[in-house]
BAFI-3210 file (N, C-alpha, C; in Angstrom, 3 decimals, decimal comma, padded with zeros to 6 digits):
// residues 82
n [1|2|3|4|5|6|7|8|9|10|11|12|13|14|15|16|17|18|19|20|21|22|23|24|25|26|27|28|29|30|31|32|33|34|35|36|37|38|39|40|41|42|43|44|45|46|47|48|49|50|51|52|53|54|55|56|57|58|59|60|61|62|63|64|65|66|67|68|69|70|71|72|73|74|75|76|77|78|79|80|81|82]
n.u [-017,381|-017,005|-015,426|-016,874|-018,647|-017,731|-016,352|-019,116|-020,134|-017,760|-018,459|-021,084|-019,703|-018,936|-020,588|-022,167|-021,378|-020,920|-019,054|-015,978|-015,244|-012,721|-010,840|-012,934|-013,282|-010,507|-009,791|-011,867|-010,853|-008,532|-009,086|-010,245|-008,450|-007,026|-008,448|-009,876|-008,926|-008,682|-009,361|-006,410|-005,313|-006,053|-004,684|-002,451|-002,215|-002,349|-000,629|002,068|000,906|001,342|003,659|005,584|003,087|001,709|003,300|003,048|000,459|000,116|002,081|000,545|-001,580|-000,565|000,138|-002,187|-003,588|-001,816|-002,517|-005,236|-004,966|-003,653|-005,471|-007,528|-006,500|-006,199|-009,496|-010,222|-008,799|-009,740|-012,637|-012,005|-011,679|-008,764]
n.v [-003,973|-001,453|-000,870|-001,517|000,324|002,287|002,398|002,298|005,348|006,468|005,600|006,610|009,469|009,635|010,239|012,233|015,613|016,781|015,730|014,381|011,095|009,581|009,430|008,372|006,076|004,782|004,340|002,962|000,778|000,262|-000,218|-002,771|-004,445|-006,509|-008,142|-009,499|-010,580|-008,769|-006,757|-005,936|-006,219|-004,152|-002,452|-002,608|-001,787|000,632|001,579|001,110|002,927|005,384|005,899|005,202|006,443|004,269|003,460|005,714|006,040|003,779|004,227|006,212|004,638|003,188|004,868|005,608|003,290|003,185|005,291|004,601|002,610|003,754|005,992|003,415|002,555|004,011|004,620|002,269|002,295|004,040|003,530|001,790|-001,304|-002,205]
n.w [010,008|009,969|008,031|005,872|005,869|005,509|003,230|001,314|001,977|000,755|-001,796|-002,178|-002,067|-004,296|-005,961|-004,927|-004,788|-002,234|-000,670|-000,484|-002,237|-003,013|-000,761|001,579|000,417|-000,075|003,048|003,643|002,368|003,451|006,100|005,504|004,978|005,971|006,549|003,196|000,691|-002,094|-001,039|-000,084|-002,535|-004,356|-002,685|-002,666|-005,595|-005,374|-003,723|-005,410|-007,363|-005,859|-004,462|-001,107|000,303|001,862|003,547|004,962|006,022|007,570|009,820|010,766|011,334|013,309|015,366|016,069|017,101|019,416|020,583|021,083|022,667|024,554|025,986|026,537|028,747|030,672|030,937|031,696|034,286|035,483|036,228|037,466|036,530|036,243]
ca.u [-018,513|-016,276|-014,709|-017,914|-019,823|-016,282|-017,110|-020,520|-019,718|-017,052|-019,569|-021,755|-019,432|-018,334|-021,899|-022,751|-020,238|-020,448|-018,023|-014,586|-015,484|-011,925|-010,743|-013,609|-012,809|-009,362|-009,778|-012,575|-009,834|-007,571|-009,474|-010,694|-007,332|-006,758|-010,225|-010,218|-007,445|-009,272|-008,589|-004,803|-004,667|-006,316|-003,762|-000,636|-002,074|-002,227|001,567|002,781|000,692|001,675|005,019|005,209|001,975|001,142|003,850|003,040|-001,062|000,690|002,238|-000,771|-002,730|000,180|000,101|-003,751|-003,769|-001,310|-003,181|-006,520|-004,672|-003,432|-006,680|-008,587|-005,689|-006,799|-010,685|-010,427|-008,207|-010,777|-013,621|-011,642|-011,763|-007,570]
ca.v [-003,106|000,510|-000,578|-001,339|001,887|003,183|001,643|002,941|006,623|006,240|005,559|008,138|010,426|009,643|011,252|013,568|016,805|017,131|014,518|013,321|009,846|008,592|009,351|007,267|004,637|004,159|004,120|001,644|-000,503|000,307|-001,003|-004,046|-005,210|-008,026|-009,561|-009,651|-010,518|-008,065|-004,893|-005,578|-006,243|-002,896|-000,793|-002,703|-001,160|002,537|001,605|000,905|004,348|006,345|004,949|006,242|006,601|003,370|003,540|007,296|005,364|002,512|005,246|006,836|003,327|002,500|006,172|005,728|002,411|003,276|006,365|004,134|002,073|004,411|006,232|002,569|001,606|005,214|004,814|001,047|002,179|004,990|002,311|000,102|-002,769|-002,424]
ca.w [009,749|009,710|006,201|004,989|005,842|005,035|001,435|001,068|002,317|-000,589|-002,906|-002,066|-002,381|-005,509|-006,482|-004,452|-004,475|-000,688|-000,206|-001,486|-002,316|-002,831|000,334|002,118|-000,377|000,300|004,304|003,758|002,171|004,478|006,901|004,589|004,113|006,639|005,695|001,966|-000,893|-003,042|-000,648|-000,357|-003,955|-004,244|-001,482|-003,468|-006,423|-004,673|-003,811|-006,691|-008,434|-005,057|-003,638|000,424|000,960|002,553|005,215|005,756|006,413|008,467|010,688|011,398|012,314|014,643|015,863|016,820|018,191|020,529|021,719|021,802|023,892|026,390|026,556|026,989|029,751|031,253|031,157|032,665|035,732|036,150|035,993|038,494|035,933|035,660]
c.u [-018,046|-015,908|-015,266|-019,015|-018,743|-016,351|-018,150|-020,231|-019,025|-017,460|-020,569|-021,521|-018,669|-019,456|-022,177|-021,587|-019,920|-019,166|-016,993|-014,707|-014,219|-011,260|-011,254|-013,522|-011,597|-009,289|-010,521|-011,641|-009,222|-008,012|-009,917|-009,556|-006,716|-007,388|-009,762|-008,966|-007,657|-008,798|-007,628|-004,182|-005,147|-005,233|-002,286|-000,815|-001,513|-000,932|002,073|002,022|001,116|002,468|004,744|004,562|001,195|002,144|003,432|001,253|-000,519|001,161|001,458|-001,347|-001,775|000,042|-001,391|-004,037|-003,006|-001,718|-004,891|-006,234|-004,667|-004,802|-007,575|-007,764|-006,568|-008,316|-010,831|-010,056|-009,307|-012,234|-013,400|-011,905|-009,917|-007,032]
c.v [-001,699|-000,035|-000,273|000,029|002,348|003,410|002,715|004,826|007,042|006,723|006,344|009,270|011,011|010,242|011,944|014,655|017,193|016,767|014,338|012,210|008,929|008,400|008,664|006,048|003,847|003,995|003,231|000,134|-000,581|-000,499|-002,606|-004,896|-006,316|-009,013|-010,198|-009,560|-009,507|-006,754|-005,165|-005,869|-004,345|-001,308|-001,227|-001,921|000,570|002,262|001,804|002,141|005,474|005,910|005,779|006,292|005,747|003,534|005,191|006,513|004,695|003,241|005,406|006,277|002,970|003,691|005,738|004,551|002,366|004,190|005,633|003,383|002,496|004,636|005,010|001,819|002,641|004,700|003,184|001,180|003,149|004,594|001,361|-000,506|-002,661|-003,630]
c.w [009,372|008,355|005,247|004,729|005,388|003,543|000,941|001,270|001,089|-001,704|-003,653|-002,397|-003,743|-006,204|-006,072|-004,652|-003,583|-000,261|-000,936|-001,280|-002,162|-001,444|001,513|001,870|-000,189|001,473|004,274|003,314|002,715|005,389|006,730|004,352|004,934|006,143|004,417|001,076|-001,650|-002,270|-000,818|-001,593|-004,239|-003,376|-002,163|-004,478|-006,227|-004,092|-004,469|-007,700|-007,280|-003,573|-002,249|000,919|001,926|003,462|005,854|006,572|007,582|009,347|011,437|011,777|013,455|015,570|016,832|017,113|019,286|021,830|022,196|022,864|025,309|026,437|026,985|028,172|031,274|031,972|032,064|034,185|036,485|036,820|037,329|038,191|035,674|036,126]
res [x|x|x|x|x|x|x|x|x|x|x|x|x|x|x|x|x|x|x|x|x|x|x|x|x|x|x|x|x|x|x|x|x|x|x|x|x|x|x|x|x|x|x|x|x|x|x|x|x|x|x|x|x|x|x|x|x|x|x|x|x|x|x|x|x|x|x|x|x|x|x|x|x|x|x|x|x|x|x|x|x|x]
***
């Protein structure tokens, strides 16, 4: 559901001027890219026009699932569900 509003947001902002559209667009694929052949044909392309950039992304998702982790190891022991 986040890729897809991720998508749409995208979209949006590819018309409106509020927004940087591609930026929503490419995190919506980002996130789209387990699901669907079509996103990770889409994030090889943005490899192959902007070498680096996907491991510098891939970083940053390992970066922040490790901190959602701790914080959700945190909020469970606090909970007394650990």
């Amino acid at each position: 559901m986040a890729g897809w509003s991720l998508l749409t947001v995208g979209v949006a902002g590819i018309v409106l001027p509020l927004l940087n559209g591609t930026v929503f667009l490419l995190l919506g694929l980002f996130v789209l890219r387990d699901q669907h052949g079509w996103s990770r044909r889409c994030l090889d392309w943005c490899d192959r026009r902007w070498p680096g950039q996907m491991g510098r992304l891939e970083k940053l998702e390992a970066k922040a699932a490790a901190r959602f982790d701790t914080s959700s190891r945190w909020l469970r022991r606090k909970l007394g569900r650990a």
